[in-house]
N, C-alpha and C positions, 0 to 999 in steps of 0.2 A: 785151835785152828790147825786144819792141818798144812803140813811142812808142803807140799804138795800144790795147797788152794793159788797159790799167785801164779802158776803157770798154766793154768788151765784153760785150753784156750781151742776153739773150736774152727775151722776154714770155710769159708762158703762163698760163691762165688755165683753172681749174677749174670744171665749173661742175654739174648735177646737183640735186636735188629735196631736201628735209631728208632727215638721218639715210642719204643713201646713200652714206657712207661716204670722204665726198671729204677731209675733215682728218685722218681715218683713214689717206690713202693719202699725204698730207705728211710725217705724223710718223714715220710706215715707212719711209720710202723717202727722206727727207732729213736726218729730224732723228733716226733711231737709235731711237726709239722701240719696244719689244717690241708685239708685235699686240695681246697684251694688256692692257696697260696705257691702249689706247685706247679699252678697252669703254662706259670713260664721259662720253665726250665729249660739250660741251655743243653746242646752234647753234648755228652760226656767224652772226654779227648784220652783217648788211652785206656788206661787204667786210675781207677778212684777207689782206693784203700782207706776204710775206717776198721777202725779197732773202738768194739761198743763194749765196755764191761757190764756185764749184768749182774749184781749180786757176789766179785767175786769170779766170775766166768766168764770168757772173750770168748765175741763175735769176732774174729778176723774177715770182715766182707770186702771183697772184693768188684767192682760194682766196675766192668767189662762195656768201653766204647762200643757203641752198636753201629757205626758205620764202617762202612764194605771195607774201605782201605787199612781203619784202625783192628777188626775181626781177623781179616789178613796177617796182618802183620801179628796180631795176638798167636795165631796158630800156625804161624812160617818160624816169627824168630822169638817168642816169648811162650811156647806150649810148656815146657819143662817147669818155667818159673808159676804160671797159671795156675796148671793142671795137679802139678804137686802135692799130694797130703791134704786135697781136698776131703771136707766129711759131706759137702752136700753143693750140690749146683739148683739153681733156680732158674729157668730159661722163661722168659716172657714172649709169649705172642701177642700182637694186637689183634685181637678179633673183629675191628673195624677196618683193619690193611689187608682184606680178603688179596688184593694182587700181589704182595709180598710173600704168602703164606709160603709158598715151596722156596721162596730163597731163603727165609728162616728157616723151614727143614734143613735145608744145607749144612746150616751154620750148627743145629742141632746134633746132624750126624756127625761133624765134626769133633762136638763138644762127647758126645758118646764115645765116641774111640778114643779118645784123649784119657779123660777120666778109664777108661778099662783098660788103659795101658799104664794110668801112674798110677791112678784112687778108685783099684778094683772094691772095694768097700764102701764108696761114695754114692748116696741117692741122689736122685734127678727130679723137681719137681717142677712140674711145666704149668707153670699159670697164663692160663687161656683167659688175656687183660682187656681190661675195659669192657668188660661184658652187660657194666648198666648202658650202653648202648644198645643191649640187643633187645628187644623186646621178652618180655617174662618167659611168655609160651613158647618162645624158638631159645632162649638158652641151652637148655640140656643137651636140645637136637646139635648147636653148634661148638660145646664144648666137646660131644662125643666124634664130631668129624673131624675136629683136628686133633682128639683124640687117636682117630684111623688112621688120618694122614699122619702122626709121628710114630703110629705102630707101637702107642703105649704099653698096648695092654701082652706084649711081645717080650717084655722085661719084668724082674720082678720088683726091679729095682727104679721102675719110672712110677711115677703118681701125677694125675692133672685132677687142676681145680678152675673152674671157673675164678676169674675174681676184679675186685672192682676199689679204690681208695676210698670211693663215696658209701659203703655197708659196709658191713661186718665177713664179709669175702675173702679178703686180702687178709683181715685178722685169725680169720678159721686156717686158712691157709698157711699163714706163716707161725703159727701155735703149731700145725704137726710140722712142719720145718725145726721149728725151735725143740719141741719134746724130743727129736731125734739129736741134735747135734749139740743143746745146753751140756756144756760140762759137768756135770754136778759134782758135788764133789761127797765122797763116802764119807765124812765125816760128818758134816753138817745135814747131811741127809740123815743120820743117825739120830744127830741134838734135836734136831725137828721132832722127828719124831716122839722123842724121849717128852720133847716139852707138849705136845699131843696130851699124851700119858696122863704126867703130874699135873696138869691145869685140866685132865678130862673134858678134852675138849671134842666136840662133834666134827669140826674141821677147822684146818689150818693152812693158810697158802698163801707164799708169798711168789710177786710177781710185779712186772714192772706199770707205771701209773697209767700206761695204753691198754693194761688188761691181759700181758704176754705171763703166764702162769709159768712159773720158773720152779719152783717145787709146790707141794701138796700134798696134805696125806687126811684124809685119802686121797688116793690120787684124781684128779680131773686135769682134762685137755683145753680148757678154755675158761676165762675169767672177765672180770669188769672192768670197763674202760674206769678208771677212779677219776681222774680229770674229769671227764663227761659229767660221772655221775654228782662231784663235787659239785660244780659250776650249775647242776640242775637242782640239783637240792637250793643250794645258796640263792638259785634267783625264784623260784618257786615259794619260801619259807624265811633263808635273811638276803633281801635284795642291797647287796652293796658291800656286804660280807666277804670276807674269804675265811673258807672253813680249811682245816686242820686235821677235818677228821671228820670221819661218818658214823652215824649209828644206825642202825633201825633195825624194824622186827621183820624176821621170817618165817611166818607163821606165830610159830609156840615159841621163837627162839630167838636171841640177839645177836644182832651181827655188825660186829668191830670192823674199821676198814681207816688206815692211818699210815703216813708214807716215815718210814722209822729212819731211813737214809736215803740218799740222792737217788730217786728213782726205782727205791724199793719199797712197795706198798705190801702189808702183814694185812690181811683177812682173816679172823674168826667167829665163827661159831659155839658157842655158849651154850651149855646144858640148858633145859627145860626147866623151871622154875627159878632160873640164876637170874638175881636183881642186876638191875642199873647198875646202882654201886658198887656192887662186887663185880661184876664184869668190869668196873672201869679201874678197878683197882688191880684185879689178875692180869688184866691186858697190861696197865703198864709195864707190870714185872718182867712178863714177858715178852715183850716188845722189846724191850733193855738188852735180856737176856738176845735174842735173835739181834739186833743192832751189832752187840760186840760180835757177833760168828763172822759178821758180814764188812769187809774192808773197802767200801766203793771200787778207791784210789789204788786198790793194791797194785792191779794188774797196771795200772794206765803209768803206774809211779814207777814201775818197773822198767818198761816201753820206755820210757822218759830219759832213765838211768844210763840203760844200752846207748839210747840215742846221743845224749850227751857227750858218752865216752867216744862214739861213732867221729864224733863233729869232731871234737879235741883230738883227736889221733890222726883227723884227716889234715886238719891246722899245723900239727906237729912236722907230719909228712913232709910239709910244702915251707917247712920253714919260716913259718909264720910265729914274730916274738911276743910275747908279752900273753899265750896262749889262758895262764888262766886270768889275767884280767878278763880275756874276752870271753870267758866262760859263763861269767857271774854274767852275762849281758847277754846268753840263750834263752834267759825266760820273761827278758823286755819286750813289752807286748810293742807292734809298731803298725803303723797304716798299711791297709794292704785291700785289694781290690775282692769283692768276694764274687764267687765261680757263680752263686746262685741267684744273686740278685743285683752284682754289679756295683752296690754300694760300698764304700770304705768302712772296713771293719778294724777292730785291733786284734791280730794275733804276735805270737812270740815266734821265734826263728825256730825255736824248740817243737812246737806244735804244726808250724809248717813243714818242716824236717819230715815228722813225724807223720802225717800225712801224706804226703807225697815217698815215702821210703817205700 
């Protein structure tokens, strides 16, 4: 492993007008969430900080209140904290809030001068949202106008996409977001490789179980939803099943598809005349072999750690006795109301901490 892989950790920050759809496009695209299930989401108040490990490499997202008062106050008295060492910004427009459109310019130009004042290095990608409202034949027409209107094509460093939680939109889109800012890390990028080689293998690519292609070699920018396609197999073929694992043929060729750790699903490809059998025996080897490169928990245990000593030193400050009994009692999970659907959940003090920090 390299010395290196647990801090590897990537900034992005969301940002967009109320209700366009930006915690929408978190919960789809990171947290598994069905599109529908988000139809009720409340405002986001403030600032909403996740930290996603993917394989080993942090998403640091930042997911930016999109109303007037809380945008305000983001770029009056918290630009420095926002804006900082970002590596990429996300700006959502509703394309169904045609009368909002120039005060989210606003808020865009805003975000523009921010970023080229802290994260001259940071790309801008402007997802022109909920676009399956827009009829097929007028899409292009209207991702390219507010295209005009934010004078994309003026930087070289903006990109817009249409996109939508209900197709594969938001996943095109947020796959070249991810290729840009995933961490990777030069070592493991190398073992990949290396295991390519020795298993002579036609391809190789691991990526998370939404289909977010996280390496590959050769390389590709877009992958399988494996949930999806799991759950289509199983009710197609074993209705009532939960599969483990996928096989099947691609063309002349077999193709492995198996989730080896929390979130991380291994894809390969098989030479041409390679049995069943020995495909199922190489994959496991090497399946094993990628499992150990990959620490889920590294990054999140680390986060954790900091946080801990955070809390106890803040305890200590104030005089508070018996500090590490109440230590042990940071990762007591307790009832707590949730932001997204209101119901009581259990989390710990620790992960709320952590959250909100």
């Amino acid at each position: 492993m390299s010395p290196s892989a647990s801090v590897l950790e990537s900034k992005v920050v969301v940002l967009g007008l109320s209700q366009s759809g930006k915690t929408s496009i978190r919960q789809v695209v990171f947290e598994g969430f069905a599109p529908e299930a988000t139809a009720l989401n409340p405002a986001t108040v403030r600032i909403n900080r996740k930290l996603f490990n993917l394989a080993g490499g942090g998403i640091n997202l930042f997911d930016i209140g999109g109303q007037t008062n809380y945008l305000n106050e983001i770029f009056q008295q918290y630009k420095e904290r926002t804006f900082t060492d970002v590596r990429a910004a996300i700006f959502v427009v509703d394309v169904s809030d045609a009368a909002n459109v120039m005060r989210s310019k606003y808020y865009f130009d805003l975000t523009l001068k921010s970023l080229g004042d802290m994260s001259k290095t940071a790309k801008i990608y402007v997802f022109a949202h909920k676009i399956d409202v827009v009829p097929l034949n007028k899409r292009t027409s209207i991702v390219q106008s507010i295209g005009d209107i934010f004078e994309v094509d003026k930087y070289d460093n903006i990109k817009i996409f249409g996109t939508s939680i209900f197709d594969n939109t938001v996943w095109e889109a947020m796959q070249e977001v991810l290729s840009f800012v995933y961490p990777r890390d030069d070592v493991k990028t190398t073992e990949i490789k290396s295991i390519v080689g020795n298993y002579n293998l036609e391809f190789l690519a691991l990526s998370t179980a939404q289909g977010l292609i996280l390496y590959s070699e050769p390389e590709v920018v877009s992958g399988v939803n494996f949930q999806r396609l799991k759950n289509e197999l199983a009710k197609a073929y074993f209705p009532g099943m939960i599969l483990e694992q996928a096989i099947f043929a691609y063309g002349s060729y077999t193709v492995f598809m198996q989730e080896v750790n929390d979130d991380l699903i291994v894809t390969t490809i098989f030479p041409e005349q390679t049995t069943i059998t020995e495909a199922q025996g190489k994959f496991g080897e090497l399946s094993n072999q990628i499992s150990s490169l990959f620490q889920p928990d590294e990054l999140l245990g680390q986060a954790k750690a900091k946080m801990k000593k955070s809390l106890a030193d803040y305890l200590k400050e104030h005089k508070i006795k018996n500090v590490k009994d109440l230590e042990i009692r940071f990762d007591t999970k307790i009832g707590v109301k949730c932001d997204i659907c209101g119901k009581q959940i259990q989390k710990s003090v620790l992960e709320i901490a952590l959250e909100n920090s």
